[in-house]
PDB file with SEQRES, HELIX, SHEET and CRYST1 records, atoms N, CA, C and O in Angstrom:
SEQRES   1 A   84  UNK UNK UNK UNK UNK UNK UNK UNK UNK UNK UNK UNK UNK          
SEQRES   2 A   84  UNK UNK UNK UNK UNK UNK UNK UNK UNK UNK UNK UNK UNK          
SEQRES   3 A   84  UNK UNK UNK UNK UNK UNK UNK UNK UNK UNK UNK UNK UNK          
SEQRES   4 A   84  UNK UNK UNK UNK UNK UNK UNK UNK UNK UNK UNK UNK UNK          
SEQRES   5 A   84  UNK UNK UNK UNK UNK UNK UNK UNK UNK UNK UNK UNK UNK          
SEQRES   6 A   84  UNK UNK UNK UNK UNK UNK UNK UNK UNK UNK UNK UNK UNK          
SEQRES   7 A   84  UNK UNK UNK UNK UNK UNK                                      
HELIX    1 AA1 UNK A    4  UNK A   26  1                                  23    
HELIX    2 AA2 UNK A   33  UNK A   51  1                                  19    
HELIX    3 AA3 UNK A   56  UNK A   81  1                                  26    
CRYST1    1.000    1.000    1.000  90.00  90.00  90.00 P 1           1          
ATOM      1  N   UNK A   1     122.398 143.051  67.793  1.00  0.00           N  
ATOM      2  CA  UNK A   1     121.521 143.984  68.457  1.00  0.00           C  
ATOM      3  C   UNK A   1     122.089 144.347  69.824  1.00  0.00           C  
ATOM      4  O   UNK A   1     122.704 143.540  70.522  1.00  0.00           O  
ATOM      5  N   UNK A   2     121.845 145.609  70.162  1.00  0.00           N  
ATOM      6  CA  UNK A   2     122.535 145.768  71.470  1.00  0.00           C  
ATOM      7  C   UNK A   2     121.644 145.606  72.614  1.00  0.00           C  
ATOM      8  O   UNK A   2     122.133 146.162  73.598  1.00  0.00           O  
ATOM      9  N   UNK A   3     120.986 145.282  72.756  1.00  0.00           N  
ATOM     10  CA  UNK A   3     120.093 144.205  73.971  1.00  0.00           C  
ATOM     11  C   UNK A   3     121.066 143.103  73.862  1.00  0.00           C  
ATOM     12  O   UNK A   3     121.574 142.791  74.939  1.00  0.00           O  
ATOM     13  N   UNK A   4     121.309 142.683  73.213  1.00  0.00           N  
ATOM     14  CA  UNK A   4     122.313 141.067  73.572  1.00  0.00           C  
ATOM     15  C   UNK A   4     123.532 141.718  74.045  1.00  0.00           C  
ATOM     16  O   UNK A   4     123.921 141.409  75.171  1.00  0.00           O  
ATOM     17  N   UNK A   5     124.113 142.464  73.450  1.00  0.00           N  
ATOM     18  CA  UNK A   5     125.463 142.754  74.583  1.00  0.00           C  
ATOM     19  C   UNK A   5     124.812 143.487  76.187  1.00  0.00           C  
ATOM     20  O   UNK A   5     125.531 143.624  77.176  1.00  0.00           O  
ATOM     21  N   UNK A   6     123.845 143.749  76.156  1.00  0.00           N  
ATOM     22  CA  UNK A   6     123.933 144.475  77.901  1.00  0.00           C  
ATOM     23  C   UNK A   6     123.513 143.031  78.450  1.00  0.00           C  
ATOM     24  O   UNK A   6     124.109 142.478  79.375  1.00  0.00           O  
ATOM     25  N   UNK A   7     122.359 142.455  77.738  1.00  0.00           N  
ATOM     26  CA  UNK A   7     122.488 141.166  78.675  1.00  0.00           C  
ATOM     27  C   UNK A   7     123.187 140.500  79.198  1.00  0.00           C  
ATOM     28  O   UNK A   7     123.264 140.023  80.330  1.00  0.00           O  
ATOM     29  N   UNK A   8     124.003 140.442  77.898  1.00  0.00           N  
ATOM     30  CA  UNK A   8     125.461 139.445  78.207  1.00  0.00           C  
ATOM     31  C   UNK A   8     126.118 139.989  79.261  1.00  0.00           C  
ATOM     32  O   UNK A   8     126.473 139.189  80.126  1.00  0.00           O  
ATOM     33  N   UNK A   9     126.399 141.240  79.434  1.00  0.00           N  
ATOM     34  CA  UNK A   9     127.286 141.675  80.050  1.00  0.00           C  
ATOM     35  C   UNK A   9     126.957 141.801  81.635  1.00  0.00           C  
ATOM     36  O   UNK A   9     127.753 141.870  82.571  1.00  0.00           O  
ATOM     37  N   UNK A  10     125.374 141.811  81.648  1.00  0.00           N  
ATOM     38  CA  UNK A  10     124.866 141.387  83.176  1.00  0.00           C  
ATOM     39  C   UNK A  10     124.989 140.141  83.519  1.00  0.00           C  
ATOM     40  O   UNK A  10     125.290 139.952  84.697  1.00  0.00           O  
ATOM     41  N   UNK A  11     124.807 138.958  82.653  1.00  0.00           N  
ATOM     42  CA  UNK A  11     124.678 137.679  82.861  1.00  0.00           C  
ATOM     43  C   UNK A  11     126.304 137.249  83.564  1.00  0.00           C  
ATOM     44  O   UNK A  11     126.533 136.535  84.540  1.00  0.00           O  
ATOM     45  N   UNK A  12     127.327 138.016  82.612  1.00  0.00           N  
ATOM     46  CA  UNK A  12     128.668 137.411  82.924  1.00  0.00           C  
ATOM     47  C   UNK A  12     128.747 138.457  84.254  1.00  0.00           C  
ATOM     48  O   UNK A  12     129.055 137.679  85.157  1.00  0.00           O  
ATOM     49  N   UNK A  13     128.680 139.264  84.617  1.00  0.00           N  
ATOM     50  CA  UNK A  13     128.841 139.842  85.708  1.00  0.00           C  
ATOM     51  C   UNK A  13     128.435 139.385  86.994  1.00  0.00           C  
ATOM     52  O   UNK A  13     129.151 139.456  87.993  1.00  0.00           O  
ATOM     53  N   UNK A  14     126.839 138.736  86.957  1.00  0.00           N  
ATOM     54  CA  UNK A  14     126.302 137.893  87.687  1.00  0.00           C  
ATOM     55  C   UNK A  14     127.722 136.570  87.798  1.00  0.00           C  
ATOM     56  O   UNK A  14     128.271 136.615  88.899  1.00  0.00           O  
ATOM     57  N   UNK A  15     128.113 135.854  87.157  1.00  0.00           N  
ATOM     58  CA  UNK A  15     128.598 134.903  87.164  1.00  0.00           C  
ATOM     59  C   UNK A  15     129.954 135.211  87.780  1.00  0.00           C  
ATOM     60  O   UNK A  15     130.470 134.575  88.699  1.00  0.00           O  
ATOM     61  N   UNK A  16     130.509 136.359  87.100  1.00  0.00           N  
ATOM     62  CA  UNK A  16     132.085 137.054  87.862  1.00  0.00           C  
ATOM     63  C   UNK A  16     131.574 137.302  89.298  1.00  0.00           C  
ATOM     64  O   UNK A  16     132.427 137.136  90.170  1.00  0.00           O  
ATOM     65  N   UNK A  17     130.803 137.530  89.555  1.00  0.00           N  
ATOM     66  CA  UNK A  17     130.660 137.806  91.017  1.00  0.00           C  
ATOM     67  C   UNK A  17     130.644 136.878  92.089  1.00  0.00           C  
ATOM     68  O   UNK A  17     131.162 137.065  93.190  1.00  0.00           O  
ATOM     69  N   UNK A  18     129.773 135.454  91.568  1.00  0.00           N  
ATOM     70  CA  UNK A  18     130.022 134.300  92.501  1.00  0.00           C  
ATOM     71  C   UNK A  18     131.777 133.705  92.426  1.00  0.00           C  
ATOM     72  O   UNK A  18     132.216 133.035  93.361  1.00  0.00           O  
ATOM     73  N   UNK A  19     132.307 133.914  91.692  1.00  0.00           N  
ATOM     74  CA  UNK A  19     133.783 133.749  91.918  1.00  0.00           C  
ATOM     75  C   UNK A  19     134.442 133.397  93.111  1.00  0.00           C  
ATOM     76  O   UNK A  19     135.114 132.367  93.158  1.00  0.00           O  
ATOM     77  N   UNK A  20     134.338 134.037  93.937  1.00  0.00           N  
ATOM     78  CA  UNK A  20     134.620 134.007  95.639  1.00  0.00           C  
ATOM     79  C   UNK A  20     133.719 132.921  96.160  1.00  0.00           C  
ATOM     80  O   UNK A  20     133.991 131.911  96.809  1.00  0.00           O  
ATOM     81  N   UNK A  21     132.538 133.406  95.694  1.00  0.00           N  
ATOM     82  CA  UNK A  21     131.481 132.029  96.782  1.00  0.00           C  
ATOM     83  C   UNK A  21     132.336 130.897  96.055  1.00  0.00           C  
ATOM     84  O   UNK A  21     133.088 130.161  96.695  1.00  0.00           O  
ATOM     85  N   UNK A  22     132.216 130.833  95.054  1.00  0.00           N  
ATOM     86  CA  UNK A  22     132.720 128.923  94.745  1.00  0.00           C  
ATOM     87  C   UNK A  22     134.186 129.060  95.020  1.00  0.00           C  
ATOM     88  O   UNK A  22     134.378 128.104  95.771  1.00  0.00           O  
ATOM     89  N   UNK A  23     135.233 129.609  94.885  1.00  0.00           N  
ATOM     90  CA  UNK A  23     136.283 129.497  96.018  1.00  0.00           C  
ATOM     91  C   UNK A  23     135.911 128.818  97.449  1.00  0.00           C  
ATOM     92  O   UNK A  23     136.366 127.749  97.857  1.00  0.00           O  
ATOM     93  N   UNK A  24     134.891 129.753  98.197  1.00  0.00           N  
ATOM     94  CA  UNK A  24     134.945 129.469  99.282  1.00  0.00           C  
ATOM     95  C   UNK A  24     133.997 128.013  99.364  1.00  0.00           C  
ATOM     96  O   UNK A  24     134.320 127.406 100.385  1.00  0.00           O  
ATOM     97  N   UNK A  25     133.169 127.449  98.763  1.00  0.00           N  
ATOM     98  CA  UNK A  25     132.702 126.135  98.568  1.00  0.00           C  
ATOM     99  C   UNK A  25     133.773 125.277  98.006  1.00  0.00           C  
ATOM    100  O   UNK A  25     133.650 124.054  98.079  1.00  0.00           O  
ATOM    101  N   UNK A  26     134.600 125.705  97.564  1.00  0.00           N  
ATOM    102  CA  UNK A  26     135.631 124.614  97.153  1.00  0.00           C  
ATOM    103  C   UNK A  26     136.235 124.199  98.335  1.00  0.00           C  
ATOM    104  O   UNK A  26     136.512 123.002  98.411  1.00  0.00           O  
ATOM    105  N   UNK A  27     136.476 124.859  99.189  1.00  0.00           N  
ATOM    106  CA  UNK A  27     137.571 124.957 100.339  1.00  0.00           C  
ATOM    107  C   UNK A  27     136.439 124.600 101.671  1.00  0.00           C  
ATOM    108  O   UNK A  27     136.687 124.994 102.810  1.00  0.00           O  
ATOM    109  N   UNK A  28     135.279 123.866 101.364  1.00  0.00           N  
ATOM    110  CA  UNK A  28     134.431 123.414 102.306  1.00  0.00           C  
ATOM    111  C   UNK A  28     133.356 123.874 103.291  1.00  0.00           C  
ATOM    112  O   UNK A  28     132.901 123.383 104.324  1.00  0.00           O  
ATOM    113  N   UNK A  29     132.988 125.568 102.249  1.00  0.00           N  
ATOM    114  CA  UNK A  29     131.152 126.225 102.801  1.00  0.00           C  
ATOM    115  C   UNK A  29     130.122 125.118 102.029  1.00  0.00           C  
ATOM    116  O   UNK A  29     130.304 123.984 101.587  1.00  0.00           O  
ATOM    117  N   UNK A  30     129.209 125.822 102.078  1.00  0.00           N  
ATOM    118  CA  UNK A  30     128.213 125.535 101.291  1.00  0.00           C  
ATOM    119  C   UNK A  30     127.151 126.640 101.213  1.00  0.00           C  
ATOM    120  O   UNK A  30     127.135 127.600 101.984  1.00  0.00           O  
ATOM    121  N   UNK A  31     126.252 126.434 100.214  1.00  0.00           N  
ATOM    122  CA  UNK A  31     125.040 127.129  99.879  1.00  0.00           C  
ATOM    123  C   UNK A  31     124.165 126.257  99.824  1.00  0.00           C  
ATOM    124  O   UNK A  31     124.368 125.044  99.882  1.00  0.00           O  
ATOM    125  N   UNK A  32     122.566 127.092  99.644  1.00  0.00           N  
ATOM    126  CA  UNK A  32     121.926 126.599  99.978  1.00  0.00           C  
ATOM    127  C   UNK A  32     121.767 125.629  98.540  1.00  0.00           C  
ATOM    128  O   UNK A  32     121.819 126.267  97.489  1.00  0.00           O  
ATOM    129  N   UNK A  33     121.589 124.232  98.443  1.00  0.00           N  
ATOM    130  CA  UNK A  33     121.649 123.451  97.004  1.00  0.00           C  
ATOM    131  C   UNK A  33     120.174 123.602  96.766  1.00  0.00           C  
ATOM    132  O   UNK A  33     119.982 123.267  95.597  1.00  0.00           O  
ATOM    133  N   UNK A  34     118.963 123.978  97.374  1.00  0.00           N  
ATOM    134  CA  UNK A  34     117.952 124.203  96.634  1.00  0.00           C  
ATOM    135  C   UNK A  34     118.210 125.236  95.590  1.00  0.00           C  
ATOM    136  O   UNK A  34     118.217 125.219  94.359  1.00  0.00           O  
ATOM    137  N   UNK A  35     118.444 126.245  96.609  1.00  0.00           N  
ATOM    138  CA  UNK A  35     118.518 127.370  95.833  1.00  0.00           C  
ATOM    139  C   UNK A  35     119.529 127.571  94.133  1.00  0.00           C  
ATOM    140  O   UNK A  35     119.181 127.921  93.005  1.00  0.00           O  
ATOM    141  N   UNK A  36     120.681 127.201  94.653  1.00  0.00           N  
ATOM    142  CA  UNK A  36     121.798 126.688  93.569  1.00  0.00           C  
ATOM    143  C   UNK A  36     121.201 125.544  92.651  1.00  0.00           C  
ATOM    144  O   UNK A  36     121.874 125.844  91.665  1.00  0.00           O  
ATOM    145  N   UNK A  37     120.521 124.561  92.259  1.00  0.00           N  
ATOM    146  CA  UNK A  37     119.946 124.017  91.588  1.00  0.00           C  
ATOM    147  C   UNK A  37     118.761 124.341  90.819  1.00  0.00           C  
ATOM    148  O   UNK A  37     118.527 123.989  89.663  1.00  0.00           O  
ATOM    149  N   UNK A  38     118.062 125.027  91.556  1.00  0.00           N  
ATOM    150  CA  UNK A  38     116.835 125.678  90.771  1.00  0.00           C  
ATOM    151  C   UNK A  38     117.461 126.937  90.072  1.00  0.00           C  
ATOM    152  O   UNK A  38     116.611 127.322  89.270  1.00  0.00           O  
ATOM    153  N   UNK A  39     118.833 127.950  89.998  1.00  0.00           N  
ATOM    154  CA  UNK A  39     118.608 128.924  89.876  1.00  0.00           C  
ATOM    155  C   UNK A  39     119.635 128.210  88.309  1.00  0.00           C  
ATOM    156  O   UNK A  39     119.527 128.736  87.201  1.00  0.00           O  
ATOM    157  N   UNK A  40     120.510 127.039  88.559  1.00  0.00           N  
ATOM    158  CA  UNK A  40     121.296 126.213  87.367  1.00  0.00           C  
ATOM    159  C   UNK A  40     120.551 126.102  86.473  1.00  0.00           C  
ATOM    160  O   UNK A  40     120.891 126.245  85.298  1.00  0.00           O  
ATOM    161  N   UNK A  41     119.161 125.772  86.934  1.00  0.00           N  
ATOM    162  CA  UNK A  41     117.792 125.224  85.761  1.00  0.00           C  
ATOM    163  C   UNK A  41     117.501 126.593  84.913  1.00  0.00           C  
ATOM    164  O   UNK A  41     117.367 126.754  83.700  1.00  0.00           O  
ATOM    165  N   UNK A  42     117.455 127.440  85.910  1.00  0.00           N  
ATOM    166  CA  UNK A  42     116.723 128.547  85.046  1.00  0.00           C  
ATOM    167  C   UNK A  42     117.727 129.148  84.369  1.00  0.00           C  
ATOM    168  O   UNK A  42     117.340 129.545  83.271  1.00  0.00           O  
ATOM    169  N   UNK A  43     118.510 129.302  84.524  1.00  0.00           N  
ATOM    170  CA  UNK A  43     119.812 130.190  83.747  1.00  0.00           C  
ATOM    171  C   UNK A  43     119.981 128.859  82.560  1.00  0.00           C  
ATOM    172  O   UNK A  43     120.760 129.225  81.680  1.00  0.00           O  
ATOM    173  N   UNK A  44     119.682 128.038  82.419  1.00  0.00           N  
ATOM    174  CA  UNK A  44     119.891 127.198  80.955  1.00  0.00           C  
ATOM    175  C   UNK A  44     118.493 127.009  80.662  1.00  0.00           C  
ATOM    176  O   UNK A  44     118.392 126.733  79.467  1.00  0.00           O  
ATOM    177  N   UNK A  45     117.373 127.038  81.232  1.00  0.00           N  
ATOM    178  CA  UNK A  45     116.585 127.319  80.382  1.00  0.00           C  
ATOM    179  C   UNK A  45     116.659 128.398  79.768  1.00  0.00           C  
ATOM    180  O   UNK A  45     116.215 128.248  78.630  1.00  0.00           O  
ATOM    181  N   UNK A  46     117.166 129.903  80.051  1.00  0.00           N  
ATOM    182  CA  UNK A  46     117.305 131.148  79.465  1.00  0.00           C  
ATOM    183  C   UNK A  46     118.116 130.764  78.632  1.00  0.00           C  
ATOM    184  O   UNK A  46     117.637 130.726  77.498  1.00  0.00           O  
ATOM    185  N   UNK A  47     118.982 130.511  78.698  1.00  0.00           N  
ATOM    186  CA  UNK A  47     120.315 130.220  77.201  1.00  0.00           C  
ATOM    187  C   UNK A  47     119.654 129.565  76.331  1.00  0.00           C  
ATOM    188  O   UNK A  47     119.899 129.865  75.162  1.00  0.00           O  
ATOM    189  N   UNK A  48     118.576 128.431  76.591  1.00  0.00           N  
ATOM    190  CA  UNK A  48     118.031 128.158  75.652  1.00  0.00           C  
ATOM    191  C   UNK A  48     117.031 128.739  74.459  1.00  0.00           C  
ATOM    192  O   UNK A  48     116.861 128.480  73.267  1.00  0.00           O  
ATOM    193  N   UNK A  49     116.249 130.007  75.780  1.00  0.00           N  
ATOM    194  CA  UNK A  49     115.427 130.729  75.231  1.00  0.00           C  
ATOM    195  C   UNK A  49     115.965 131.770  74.176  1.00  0.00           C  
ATOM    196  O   UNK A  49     115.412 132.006  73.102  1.00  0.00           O  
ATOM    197  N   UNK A  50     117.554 132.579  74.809  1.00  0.00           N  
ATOM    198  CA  UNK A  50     118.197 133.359  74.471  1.00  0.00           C  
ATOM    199  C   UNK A  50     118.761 132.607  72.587  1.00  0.00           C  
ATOM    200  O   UNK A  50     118.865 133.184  71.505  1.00  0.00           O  
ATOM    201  N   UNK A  51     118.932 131.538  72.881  1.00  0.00           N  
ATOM    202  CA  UNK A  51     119.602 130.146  71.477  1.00  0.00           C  
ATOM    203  C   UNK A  51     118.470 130.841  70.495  1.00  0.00           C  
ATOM    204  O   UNK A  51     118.747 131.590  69.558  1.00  0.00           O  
ATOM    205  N   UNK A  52     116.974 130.397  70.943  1.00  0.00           N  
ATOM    206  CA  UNK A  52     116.209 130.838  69.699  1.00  0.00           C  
ATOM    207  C   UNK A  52     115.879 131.525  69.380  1.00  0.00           C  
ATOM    208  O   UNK A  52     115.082 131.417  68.448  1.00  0.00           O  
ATOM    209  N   UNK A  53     116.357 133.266  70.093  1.00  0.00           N  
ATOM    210  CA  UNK A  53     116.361 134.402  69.382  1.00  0.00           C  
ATOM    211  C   UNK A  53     117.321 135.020  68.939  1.00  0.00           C  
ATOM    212  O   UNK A  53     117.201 136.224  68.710  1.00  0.00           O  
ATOM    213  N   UNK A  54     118.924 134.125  68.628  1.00  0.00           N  
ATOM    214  CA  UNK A  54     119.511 134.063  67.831  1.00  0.00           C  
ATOM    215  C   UNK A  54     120.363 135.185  68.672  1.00  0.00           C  
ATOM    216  O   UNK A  54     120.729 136.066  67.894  1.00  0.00           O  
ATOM    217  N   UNK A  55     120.711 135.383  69.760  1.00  0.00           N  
ATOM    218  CA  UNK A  55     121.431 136.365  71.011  1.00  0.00           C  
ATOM    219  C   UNK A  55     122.843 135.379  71.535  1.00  0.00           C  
ATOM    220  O   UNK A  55     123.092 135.041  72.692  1.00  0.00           O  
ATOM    221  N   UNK A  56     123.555 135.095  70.419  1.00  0.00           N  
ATOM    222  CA  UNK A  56     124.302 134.187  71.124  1.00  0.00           C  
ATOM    223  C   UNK A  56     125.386 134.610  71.959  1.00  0.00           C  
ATOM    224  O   UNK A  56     126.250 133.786  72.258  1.00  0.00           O  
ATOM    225  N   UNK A  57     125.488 136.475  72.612  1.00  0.00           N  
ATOM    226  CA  UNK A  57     126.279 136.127  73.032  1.00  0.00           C  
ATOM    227  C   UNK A  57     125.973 136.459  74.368  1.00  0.00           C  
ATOM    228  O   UNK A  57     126.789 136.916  75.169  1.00  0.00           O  
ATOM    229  N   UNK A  58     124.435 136.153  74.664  1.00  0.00           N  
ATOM    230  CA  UNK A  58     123.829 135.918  75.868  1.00  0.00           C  
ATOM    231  C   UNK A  58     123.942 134.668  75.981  1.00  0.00           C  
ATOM    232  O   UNK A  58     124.196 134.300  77.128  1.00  0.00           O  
ATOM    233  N   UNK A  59     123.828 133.710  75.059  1.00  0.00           N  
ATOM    234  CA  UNK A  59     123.583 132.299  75.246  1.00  0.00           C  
ATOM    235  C   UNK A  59     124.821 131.594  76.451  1.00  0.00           C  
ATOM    236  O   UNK A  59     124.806 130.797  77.389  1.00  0.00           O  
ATOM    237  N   UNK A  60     126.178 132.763  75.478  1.00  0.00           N  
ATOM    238  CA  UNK A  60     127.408 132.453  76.529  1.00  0.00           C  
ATOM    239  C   UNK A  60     127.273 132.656  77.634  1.00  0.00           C  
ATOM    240  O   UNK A  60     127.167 131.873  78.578  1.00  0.00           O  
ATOM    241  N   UNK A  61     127.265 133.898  77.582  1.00  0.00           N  
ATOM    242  CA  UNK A  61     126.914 133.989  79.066  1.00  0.00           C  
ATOM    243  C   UNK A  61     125.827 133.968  79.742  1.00  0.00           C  
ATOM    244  O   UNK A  61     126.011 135.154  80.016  1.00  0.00           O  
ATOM    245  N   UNK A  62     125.025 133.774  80.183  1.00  0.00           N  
ATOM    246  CA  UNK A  62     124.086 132.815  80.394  1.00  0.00           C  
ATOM    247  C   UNK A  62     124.313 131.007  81.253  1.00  0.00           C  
ATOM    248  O   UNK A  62     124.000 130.554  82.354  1.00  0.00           O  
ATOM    249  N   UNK A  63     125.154 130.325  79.765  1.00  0.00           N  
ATOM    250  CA  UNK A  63     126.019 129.411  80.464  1.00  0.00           C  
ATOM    251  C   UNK A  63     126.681 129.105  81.281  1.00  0.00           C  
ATOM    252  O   UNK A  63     126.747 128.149  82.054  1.00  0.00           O  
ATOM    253  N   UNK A  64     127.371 130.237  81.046  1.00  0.00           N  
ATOM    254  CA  UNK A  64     128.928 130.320  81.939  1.00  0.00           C  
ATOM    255  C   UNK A  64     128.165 130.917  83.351  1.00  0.00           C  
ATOM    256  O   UNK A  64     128.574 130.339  84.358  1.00  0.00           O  
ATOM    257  N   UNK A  65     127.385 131.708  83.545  1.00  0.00           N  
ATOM    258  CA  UNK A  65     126.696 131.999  84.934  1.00  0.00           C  
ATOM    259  C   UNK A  65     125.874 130.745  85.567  1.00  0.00           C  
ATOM    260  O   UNK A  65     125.927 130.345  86.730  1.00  0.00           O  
ATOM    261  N   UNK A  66     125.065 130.208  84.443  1.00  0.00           N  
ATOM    262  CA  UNK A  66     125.009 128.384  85.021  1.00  0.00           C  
ATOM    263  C   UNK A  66     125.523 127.514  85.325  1.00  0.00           C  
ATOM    264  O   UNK A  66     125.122 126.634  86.087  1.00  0.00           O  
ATOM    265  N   UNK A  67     126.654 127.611  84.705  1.00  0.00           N  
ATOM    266  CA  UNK A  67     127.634 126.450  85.100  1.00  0.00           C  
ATOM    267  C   UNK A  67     128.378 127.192  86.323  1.00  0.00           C  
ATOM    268  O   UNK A  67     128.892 126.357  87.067  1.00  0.00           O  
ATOM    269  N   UNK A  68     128.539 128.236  86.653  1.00  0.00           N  
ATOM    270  CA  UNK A  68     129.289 128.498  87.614  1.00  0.00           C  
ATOM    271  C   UNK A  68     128.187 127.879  89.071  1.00  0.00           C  
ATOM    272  O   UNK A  68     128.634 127.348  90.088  1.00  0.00           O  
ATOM    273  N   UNK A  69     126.764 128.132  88.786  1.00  0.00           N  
ATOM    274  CA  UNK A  69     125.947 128.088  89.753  1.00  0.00           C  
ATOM    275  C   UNK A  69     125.753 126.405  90.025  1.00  0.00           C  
ATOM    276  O   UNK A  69     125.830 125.947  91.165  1.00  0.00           O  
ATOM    277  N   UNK A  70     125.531 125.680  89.013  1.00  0.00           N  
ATOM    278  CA  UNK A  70     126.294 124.158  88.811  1.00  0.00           C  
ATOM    279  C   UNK A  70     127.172 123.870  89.856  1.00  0.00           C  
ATOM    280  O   UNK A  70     126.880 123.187  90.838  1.00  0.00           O  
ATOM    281  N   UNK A  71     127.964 124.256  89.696  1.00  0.00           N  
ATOM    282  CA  UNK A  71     129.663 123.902  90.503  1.00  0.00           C  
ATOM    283  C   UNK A  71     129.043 124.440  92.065  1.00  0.00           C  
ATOM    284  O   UNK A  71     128.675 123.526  92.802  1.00  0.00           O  
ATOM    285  N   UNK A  72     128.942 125.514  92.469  1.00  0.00           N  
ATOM    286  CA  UNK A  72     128.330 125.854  94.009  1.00  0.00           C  
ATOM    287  C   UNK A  72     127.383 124.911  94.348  1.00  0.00           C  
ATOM    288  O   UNK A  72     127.218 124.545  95.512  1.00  0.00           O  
ATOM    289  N   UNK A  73     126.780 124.511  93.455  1.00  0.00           N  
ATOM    290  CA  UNK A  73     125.276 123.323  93.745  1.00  0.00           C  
ATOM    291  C   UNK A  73     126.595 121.725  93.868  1.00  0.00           C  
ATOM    292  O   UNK A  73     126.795 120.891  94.752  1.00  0.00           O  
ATOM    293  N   UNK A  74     126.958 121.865  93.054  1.00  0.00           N  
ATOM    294  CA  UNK A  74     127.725 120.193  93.491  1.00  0.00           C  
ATOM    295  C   UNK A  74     128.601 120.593  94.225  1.00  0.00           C  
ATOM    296  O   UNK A  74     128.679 119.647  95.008  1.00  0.00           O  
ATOM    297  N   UNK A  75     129.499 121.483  94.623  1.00  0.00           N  
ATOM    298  CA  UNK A  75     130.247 121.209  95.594  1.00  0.00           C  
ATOM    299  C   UNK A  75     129.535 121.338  96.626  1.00  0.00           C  
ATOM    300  O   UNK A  75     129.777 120.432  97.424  1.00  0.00           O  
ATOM    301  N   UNK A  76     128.772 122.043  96.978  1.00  0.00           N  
ATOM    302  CA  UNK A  76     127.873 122.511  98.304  1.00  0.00           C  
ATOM    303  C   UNK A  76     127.221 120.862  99.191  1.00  0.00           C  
ATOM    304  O   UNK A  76     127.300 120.548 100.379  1.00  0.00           O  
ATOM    305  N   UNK A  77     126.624 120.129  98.038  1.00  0.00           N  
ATOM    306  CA  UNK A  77     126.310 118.770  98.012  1.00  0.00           C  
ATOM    307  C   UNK A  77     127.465 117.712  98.603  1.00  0.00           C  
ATOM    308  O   UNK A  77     127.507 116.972  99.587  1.00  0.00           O  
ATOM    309  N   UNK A  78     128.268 117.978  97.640  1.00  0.00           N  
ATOM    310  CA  UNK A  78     129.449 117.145  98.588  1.00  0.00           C  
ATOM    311  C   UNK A  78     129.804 117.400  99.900  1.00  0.00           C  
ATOM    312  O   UNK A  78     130.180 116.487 100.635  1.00  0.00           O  
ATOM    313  N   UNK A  79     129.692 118.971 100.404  1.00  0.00           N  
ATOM    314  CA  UNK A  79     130.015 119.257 101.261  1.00  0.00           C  
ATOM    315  C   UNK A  79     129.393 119.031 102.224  1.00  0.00           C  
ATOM    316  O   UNK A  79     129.921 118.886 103.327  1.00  0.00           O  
ATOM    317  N   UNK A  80     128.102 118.953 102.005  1.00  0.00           N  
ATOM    318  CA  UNK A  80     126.905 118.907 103.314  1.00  0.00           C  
ATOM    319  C   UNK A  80     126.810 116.983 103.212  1.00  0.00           C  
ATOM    320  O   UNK A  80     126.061 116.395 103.992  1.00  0.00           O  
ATOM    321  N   UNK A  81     127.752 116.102 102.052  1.00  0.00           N  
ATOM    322  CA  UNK A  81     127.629 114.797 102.525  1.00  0.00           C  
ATOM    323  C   UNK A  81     128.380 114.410 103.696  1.00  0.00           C  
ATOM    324  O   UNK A  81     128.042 113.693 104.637  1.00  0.00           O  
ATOM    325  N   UNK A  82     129.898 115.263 103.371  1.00  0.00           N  
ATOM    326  CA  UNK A  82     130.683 115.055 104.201  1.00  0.00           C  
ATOM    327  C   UNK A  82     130.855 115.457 105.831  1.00  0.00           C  
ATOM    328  O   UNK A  82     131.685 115.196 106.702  1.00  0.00           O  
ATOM    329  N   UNK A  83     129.517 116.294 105.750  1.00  0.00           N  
ATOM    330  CA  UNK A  83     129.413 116.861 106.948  1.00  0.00           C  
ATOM    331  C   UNK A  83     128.426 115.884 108.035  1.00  0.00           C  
ATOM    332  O   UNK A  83     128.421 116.158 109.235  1.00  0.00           O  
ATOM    333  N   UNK A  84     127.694 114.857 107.548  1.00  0.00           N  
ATOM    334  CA  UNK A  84     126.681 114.159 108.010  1.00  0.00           C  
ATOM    335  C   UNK A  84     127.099 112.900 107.914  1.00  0.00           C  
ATOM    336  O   UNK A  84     126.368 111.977 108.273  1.00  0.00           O  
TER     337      UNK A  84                                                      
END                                                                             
């Protein structure tokens, strides 16, 4: 169905876009980890939601925009340990 490809294609776009932020959290910014943790939750609860209407190639992406938001949430964490 083509609702699952525009999704997808916003979801991975969302995710191509933080690209730079987690560069720059790798190399010792941070974000805010509330924010980056709650937004990890909801983007896999959606993949999950997306799983049982059989949209899998939102499910991907979806993921892949969570897990990118994942990685900004733990590095951000490390970063603000090392800072204190």
């Amino acid at each position: 169905m083509w609702q699952d490809i525009v999704i997808a294609l916003v979801g991975l776009s969302f995710g191509f876009m933080l690209l730079p932020q987690l560069r720059d959290v790798i190399h010792g910014k941070s974000v805010n980890v509330y924010t980056a943790g709650l937004t990890t939750v909801g983007l896999y609860i959606l993949a999950i939601t997306f799983f049982t209407l059989d949209m899998w190639i939102t499910v991907i992406a979806e993921i892949f925009s969570g897990t990118v938001w994942f990685l900004l949430f733990l590095f951000s964490a490390i970063n603000k340990r090392k800072t204190t």
